[in-house]
C-alpha positions in Angstrom: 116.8 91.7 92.0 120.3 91.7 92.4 121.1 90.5 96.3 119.0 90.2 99.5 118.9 92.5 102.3 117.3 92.5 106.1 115.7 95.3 108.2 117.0 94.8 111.5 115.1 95.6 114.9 118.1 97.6 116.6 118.6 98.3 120.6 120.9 100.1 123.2 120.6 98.6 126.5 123.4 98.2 128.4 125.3 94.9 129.3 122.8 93.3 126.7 123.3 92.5 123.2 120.3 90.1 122.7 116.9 89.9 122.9 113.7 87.9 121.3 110.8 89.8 119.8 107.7 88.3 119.0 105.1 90.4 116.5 102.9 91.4 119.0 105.7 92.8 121.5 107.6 94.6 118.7 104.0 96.0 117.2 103.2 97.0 120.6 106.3 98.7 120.8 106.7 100.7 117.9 103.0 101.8 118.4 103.6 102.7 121.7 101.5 100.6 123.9 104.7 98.9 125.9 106.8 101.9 127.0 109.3 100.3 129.5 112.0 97.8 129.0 110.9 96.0 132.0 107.6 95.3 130.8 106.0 91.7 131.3 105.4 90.6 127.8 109.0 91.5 127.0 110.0 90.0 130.1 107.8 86.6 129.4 110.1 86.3 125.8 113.4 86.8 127.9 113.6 85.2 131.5 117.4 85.1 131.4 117.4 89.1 130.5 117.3 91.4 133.3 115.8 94.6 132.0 116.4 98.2 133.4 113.3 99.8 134.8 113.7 102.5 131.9 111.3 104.5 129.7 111.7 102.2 125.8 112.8 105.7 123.1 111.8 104.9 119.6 113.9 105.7 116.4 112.4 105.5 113.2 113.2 107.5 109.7 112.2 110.7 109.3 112.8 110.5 105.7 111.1 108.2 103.0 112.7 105.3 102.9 112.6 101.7 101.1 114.0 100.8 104.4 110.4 101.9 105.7 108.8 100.4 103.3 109.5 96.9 104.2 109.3 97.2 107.9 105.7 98.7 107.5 104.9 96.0 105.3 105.7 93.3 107.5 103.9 95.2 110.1 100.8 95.5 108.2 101.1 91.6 107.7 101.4 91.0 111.9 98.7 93.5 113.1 95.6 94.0 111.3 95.7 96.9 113.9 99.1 98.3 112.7 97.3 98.1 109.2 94.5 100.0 110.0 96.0 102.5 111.8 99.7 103.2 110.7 99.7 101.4 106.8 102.4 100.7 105.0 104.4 103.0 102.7 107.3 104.7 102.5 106.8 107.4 104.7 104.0 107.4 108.1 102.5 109.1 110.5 104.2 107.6 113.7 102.6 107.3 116.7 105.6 107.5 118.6 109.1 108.0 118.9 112.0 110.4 117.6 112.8 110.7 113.3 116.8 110.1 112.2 117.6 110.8 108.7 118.6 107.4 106.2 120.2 104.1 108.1 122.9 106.1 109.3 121.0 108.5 111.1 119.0 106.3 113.3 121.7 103.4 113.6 124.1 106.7 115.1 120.8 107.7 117.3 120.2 104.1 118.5 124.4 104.1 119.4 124.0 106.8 121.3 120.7 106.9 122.8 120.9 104.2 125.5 117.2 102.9 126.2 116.5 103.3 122.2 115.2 100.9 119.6 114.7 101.2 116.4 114.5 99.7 112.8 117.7 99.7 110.2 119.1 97.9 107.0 120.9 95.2 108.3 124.4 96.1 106.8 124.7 99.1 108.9 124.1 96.6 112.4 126.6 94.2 110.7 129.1 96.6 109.8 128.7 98.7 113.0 128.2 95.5 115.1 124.7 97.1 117.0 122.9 94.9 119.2 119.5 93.6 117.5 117.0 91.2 118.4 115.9 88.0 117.0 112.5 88.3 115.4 110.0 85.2 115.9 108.7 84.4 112.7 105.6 82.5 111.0 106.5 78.9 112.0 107.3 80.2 115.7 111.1 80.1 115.8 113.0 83.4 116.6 115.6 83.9 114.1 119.0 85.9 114.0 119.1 88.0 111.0 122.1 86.6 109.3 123.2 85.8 106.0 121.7 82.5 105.7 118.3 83.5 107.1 118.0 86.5 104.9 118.4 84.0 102.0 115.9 81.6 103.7 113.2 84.1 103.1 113.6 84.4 99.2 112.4 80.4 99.6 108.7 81.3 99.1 105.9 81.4 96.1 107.9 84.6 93.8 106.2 85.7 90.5 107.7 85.9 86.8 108.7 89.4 87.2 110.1 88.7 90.7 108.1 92.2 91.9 107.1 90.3 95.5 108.1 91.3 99.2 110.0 88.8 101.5 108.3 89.3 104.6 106.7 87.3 106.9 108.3 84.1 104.9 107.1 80.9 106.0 110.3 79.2 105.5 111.5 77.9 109.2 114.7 79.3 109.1 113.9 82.6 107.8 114.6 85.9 109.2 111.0 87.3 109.2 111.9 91.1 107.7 113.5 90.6 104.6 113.6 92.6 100.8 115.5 92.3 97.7 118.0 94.8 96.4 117.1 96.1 93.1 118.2 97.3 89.7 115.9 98.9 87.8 117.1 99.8 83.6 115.2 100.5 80.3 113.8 97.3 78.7 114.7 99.5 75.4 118.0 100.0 75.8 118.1 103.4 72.9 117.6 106.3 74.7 119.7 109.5 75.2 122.2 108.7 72.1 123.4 105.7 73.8 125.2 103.3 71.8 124.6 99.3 70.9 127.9 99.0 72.5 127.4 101.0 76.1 124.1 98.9 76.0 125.3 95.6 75.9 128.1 96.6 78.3 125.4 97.7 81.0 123.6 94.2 80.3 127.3 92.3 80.6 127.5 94.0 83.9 124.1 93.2 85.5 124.6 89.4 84.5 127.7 89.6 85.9 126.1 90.7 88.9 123.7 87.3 88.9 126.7 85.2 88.6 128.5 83.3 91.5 131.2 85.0 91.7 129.0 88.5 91.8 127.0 87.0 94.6 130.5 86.0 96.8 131.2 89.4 97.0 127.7 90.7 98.1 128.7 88.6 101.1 131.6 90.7 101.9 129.5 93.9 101.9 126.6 92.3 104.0 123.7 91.6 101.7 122.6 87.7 101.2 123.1 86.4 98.0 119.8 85.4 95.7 118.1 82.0 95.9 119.2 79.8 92.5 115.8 79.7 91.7 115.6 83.6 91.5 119.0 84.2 89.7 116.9 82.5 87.3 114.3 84.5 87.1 116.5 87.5 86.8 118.6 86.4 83.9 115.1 85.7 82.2 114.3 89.0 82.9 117.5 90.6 81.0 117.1 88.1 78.2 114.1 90.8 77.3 116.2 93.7 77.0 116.2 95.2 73.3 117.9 98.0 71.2 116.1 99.3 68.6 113.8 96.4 69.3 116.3 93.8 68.9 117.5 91.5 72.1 120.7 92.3 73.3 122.9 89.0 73.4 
């Protein structure tokens, strides 16, 4: 893991720029049992929102997508119904709404598709300063995805080799839709002719990436740096990395 990232629920509604979802609304939603924005459940979660009597339009990828991935895990974790019927994967048969090729394509849809909602990496709502909706999450508070909360979620029970997903956290302050960014290299660093030195200038550059400085800039470019505890992990991790069998330094 190299940084943290968010999957953001994403809307066009005019003269609105925020909303509260809790996991029942937003599974009914993208399953396509609440169809109008001036539904009563979503109503109940905003008293102070006055919603237009207009149909909700659902964006989703149309591609496979990590992006995907973690939304539909966090779904499955939500709805035992959303489990049984949709799953969680990569790619899935959607009961409803339109298909937008990669975070650009449905963040541009969502833009200009007013009445739309949808599901994108958080960077491209932070970059492109898109209305999204605070997520209630497993201790009851609806939270912002920013770059505190996405770091919030990586506060949780994370294995040795760090392979774990980040939703649903139980942290209070965590933004409930959350992932890690990944690298993913050779543990045996002698392949292809490469060279001792190209190796250990690949493994300079990844423990660059874990240090402080690294992390700063991640900021800058959207993504939530890594929890102390799992920089740690990670520079465990490259401290396996061999050539010819040897541990780089």
């Amino acid at each position: 893991p190299t940084c943290s990232g968010a999957v953001v629920i994403a809307f066009n509604l005019k003269g609105i720029q925020s909303i509260q979802l809790s996991p029942e609304v937003l599974t009914k939603i993208f399953m396509g049992q609440i169809t109008q924005w001036n539904d009563a459940a979503l109503q109940a979660l905003n008293p102070e929102v006055t919603f237009p009597d207009a149909g909700i339009k659902v964006v989703h990828r149309s591609d496979g997508s990590g992006t995907t991935s973690i939304f539909s895990d966090y779904m499955c974790k939500i709805s035992p119904e959303w489990e049984a019927q949709i799953g969680m994967g990569k790619s899935l048969n959607w009961p409803v709404g339109m298909g937008a090729k990669g975070n650009p394509g449905v963040a541009g849809t969502i833009s200009q598709t007013e009445g739309s909602i949808g599901y994108i990496g958080s960077e491209y709502a932070f970059a492109q300063k898109i209305s999204y909706a605070m997520l209630q999450n497993q201790s009851g508070n609806f939270i912002a995805p920013s770059l505190e909360s996405v770091s919030a979620a990586g506060n949780c029970e994370i294995p040795s080799d760090t392979r774990v997903m980040l939703t649903n956290s139980t942290d209070p302050g965590a933004y409930p839709i959350c992932g890690f960014t990944w690298v993913i290299l050779y543990k045996e660093q002698n392949f292809n002719n490469r060279s001792e030195a190209q190796a250990q200038e690949t493994l300079n550059l990844l423990r660059w990436m874990l240090l402080p400085e690294a992390q700063e800039i991640a900021k800058k470019v959207n993504y939530a740096p890594l929890p102390e505890k799992v920089v740690n992990m990670a520079q465990e991790i490259l401290s396996t990395v061999t050539y010819n069998g040897i541990p780089l330094k």
